[in-house]
MOPAC internal coordinates of N, CA, C and O (Angstrom, degrees):
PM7 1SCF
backbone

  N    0.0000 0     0.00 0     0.00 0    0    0    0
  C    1.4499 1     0.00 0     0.00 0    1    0    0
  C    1.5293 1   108.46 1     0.00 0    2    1    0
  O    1.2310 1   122.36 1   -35.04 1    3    2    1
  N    1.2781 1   113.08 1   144.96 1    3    2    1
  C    1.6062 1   112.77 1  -174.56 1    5    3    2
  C    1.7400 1    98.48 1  -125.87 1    6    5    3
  O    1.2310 1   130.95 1   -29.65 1    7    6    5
  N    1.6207 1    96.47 1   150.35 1    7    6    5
  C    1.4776 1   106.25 1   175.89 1    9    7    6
  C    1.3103 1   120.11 1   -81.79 1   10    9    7
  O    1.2310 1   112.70 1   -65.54 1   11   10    9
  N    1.0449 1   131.39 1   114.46 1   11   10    9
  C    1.3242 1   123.94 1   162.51 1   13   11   10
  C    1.5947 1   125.95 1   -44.93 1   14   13   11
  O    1.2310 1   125.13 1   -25.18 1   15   14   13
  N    1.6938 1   107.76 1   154.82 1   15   14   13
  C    1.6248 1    93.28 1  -161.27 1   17   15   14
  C    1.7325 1    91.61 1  -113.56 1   18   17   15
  O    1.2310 1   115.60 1   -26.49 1   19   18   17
  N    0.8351 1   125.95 1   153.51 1   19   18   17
  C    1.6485 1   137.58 1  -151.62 1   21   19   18
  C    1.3074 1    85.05 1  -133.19 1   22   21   19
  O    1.2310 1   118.76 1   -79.99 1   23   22   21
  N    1.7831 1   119.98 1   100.01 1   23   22   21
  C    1.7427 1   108.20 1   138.81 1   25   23   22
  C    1.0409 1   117.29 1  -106.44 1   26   25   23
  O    1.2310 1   122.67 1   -35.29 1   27   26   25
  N    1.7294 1   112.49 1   144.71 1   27   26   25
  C    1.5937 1   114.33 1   171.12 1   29   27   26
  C    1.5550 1   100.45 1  -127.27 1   30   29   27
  O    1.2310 1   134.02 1   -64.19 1   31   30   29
  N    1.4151 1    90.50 1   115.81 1   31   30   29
  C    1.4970 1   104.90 1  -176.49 1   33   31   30
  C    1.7653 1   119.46 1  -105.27 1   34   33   31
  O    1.2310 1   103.27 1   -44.49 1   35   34   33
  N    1.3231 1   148.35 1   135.51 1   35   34   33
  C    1.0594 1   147.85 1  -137.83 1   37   35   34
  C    1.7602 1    83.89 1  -103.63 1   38   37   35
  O    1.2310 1   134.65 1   -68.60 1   39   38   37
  N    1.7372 1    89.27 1   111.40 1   39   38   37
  C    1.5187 1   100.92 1   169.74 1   41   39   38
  C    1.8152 1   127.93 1   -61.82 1   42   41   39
  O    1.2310 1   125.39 1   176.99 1   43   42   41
  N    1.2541 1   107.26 1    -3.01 1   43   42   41
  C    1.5579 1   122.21 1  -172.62 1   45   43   42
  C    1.5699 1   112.80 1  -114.11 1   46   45   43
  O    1.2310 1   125.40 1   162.77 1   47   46   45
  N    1.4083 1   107.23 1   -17.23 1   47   46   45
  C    1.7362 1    93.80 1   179.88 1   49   47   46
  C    1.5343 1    98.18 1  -140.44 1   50   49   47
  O    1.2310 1   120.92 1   157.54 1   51   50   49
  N    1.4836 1   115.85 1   -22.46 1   51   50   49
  C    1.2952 1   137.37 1  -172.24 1   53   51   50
  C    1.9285 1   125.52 1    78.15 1   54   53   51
  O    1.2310 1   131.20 1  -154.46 1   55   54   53
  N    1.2289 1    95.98 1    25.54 1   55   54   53
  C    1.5104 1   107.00 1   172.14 1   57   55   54
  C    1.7661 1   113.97 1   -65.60 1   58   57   55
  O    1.2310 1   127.40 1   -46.97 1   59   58   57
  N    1.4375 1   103.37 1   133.03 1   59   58   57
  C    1.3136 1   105.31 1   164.79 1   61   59   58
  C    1.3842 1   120.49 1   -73.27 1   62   61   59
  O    1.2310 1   126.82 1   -57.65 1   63   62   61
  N    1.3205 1   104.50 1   122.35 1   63   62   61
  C    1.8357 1   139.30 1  -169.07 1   65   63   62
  C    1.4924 1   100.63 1   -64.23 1   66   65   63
  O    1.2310 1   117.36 1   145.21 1   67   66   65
  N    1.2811 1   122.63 1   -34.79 1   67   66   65
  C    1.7688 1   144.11 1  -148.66 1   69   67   66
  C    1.6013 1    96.47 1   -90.21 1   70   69   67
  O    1.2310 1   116.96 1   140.40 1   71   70   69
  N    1.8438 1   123.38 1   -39.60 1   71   70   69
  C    1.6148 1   109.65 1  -167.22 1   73   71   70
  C    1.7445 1    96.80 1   -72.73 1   74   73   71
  O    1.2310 1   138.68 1    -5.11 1   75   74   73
  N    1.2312 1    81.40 1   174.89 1   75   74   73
  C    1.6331 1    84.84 1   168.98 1   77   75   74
  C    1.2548 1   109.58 1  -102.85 1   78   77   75
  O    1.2310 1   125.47 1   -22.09 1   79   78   77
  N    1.5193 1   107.09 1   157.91 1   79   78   77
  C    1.6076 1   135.00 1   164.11 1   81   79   78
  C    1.8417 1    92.15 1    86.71 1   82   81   79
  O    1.2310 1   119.37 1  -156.11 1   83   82   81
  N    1.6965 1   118.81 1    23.89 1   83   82   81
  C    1.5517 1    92.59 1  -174.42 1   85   83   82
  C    1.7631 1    82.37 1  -128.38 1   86   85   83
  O    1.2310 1   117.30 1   176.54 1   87   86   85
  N    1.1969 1   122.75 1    -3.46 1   87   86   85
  C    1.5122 1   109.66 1   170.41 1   89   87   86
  C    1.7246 1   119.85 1  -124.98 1   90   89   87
  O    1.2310 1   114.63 1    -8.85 1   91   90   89
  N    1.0640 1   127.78 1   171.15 1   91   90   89
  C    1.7112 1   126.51 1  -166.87 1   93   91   90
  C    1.6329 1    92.56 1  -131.92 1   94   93   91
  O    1.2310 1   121.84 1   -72.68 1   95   94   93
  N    1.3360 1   114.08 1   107.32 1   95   94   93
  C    1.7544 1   102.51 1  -177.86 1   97   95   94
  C    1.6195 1   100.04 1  -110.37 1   98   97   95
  O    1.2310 1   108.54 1   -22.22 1   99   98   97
  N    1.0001 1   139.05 1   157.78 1   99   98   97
  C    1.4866 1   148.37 1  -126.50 1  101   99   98
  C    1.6980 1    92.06 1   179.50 1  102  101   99
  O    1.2310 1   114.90 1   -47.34 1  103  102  101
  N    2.1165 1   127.28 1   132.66 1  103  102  101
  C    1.0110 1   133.29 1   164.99 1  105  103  102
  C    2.3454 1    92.00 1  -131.99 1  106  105  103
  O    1.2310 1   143.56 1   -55.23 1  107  106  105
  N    1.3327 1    71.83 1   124.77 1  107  106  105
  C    1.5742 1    88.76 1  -174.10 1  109  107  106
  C    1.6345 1   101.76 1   -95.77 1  110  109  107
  O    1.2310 1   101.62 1   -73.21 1  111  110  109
  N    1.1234 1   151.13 1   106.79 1  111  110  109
  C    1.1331 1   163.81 1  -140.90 1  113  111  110
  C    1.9864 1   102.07 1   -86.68 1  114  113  111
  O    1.2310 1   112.12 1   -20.83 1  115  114  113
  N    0.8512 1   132.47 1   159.17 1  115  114  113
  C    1.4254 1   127.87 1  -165.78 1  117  115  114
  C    1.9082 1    93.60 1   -89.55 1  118  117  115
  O    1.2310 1   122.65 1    -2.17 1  119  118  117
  N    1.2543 1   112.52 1   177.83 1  119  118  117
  C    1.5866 1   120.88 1   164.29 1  121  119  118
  C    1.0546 1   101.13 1  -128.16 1  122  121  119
  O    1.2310 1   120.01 1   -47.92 1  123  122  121
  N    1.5788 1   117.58 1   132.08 1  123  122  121
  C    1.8917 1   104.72 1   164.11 1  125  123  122
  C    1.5813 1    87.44 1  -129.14 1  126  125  123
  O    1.2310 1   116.21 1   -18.77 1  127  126  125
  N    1.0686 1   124.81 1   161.23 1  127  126  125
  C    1.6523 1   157.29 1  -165.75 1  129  127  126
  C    1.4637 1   108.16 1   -77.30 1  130  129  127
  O    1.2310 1   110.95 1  -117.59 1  131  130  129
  N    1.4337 1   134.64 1    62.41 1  131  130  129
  C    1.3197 1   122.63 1  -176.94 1  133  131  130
  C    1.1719 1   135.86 1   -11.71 1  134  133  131
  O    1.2310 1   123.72 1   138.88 1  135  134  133
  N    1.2749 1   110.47 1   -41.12 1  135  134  133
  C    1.7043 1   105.74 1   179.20 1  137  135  134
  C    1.2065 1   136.46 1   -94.36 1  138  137  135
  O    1.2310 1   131.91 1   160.71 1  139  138  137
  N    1.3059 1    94.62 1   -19.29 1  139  138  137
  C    2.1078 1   122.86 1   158.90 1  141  139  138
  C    1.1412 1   120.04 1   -69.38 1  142  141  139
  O    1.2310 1   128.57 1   115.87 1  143  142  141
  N    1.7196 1   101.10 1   -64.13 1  143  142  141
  C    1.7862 1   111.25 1  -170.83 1  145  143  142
  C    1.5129 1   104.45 1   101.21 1  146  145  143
  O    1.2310 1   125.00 1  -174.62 1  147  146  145
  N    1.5738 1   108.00 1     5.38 1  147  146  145
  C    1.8515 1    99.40 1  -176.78 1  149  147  146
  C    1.4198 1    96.57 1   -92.36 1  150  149  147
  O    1.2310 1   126.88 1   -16.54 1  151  150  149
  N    1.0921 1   104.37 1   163.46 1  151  150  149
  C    1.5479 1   123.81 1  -164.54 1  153  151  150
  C    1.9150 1   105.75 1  -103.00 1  154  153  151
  O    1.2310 1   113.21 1   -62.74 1  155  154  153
  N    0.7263 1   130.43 1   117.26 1  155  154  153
  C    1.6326 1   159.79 1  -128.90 1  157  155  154
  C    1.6074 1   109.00 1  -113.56 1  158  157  155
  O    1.2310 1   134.23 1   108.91 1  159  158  157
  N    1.2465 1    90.09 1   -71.09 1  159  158  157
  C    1.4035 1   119.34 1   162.60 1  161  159  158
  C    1.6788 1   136.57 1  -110.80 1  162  161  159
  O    1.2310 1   109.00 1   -64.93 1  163  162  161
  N    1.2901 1   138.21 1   115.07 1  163  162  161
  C    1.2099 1   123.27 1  -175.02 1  165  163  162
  C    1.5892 1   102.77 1   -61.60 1  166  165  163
  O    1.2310 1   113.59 1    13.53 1  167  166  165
  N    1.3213 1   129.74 1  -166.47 1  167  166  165
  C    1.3774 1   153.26 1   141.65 1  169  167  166
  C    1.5231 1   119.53 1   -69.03 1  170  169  167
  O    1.2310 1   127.51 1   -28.38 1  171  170  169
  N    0.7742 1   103.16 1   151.62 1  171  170  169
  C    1.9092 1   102.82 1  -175.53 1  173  171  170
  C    1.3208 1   125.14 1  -171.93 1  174  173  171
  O    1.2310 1   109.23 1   -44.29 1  175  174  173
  N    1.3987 1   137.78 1   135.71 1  175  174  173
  C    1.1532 1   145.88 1  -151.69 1  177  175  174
  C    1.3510 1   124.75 1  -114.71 1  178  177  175
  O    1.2310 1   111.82 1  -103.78 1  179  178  177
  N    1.5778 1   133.03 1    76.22 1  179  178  177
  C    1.4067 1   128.03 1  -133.82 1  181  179  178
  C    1.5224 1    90.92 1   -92.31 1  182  181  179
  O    1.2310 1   111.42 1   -40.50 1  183  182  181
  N    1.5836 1   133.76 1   139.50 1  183  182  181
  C    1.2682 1   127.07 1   173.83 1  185  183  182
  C    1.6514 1   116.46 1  -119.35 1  186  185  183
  O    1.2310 1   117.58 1   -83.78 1  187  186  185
  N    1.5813 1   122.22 1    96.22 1  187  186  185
  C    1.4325 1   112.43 1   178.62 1  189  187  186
  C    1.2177 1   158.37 1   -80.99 1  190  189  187
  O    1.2310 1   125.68 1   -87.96 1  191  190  189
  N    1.5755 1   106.68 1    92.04 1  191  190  189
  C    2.0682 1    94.00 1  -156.83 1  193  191  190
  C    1.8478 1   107.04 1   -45.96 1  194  193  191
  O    1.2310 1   132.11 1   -49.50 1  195  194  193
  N    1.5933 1    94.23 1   130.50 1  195  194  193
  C    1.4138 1    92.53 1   160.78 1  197  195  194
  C    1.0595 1   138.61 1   -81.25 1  198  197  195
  O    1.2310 1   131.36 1  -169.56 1  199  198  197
  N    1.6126 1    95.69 1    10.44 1  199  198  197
  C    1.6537 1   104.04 1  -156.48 1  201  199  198
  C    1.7148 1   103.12 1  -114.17 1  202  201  199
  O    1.2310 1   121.27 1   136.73 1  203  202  201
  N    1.1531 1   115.18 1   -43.27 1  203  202  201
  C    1.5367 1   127.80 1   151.72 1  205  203  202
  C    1.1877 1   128.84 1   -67.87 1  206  205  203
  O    1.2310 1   128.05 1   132.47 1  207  206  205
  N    1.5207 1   102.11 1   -47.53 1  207  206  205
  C    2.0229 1   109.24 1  -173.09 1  209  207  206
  C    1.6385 1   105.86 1    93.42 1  210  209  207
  O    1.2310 1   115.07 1  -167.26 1  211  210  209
  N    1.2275 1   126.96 1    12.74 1  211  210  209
  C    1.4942 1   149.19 1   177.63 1  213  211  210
  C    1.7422 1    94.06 1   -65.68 1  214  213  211
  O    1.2310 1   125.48 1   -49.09 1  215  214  213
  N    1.3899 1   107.09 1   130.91 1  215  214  213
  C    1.2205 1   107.32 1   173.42 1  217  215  214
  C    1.6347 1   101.43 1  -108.46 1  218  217  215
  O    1.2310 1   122.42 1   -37.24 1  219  218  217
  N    1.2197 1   112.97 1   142.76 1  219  218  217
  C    1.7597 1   119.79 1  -168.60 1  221  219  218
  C    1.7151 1    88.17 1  -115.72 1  222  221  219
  O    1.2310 1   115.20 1   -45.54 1  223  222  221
  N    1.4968 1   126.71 1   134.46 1  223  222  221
  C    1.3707 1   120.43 1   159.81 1  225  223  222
  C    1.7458 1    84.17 1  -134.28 1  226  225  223
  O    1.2310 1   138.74 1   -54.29 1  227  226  225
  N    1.9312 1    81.28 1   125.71 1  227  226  225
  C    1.6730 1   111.64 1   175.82 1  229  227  226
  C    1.9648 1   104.23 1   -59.18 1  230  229  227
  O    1.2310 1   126.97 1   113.16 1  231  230  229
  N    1.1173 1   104.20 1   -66.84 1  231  230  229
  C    1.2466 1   112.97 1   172.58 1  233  231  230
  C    1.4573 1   121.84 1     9.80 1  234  233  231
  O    1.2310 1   130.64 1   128.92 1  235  234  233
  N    1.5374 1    97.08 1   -51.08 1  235  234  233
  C    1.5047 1    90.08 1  -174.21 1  237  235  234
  C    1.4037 1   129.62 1   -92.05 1  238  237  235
  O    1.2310 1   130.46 1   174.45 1  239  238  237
  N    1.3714 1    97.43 1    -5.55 1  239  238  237
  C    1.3993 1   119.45 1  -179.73 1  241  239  238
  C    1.4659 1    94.87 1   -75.10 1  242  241  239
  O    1.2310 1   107.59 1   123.51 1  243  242  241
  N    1.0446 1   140.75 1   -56.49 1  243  242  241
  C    1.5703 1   157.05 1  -157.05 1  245  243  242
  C    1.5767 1    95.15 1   -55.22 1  246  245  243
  O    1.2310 1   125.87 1    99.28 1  247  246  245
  N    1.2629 1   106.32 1   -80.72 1  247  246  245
  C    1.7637 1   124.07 1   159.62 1  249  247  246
  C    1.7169 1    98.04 1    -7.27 1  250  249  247
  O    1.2310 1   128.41 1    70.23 1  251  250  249
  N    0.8248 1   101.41 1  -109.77 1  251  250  249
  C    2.0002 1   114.35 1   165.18 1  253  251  250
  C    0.8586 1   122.98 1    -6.53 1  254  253  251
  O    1.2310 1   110.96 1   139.92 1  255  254  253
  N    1.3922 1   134.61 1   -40.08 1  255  254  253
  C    1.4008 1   149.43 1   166.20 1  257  255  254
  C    1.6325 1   125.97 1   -71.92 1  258  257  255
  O    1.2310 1   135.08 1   124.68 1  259  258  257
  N    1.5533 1    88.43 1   -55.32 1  259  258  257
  C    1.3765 1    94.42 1   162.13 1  261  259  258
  C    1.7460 1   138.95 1   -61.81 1  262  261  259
  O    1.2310 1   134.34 1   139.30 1  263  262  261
  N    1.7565 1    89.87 1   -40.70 1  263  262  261
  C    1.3021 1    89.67 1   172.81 1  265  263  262
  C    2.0425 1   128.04 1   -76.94 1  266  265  263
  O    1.2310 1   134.06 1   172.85 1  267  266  265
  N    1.7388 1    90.42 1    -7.15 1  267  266  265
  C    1.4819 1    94.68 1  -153.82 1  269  267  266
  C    1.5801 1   108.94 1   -95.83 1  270  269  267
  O    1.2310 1   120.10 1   180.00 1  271  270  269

């Protein structure tokens, strides 16, 4: 079995997302409504070029995927 290779490249300046010390990755935890159980907030994955200051939210990519 082989790994797939994952680049995330910064759509605004084009820095690689993958070296270290050039991106800030962030997992924002979902909210759901205690007394319902509905979900409030999704989950979401904020990604920060360090090199631009470009904020990346995965989220929407997910959306896209899912729906497509």
């Amino acid at each position: 079995m082989v790994n797939d290779r994952l680049h995330i490249i910064c759509g605004n300046c084009g820095q690689d997302l993958k070296e270290s010390g050039m991106a800030t990755w962030e997992y924002v935890p979902g909210i759901k409504d205690e007394e319902t159980g509905e979900t409030i907030q999704s989950a979401d994955v904020f990604i920060r070029c360090d090199n631009c200051a470009t904020i990346h939210f995965l989220k929407k990519y997910m959306e896209e995927y899912k729906d497509g």
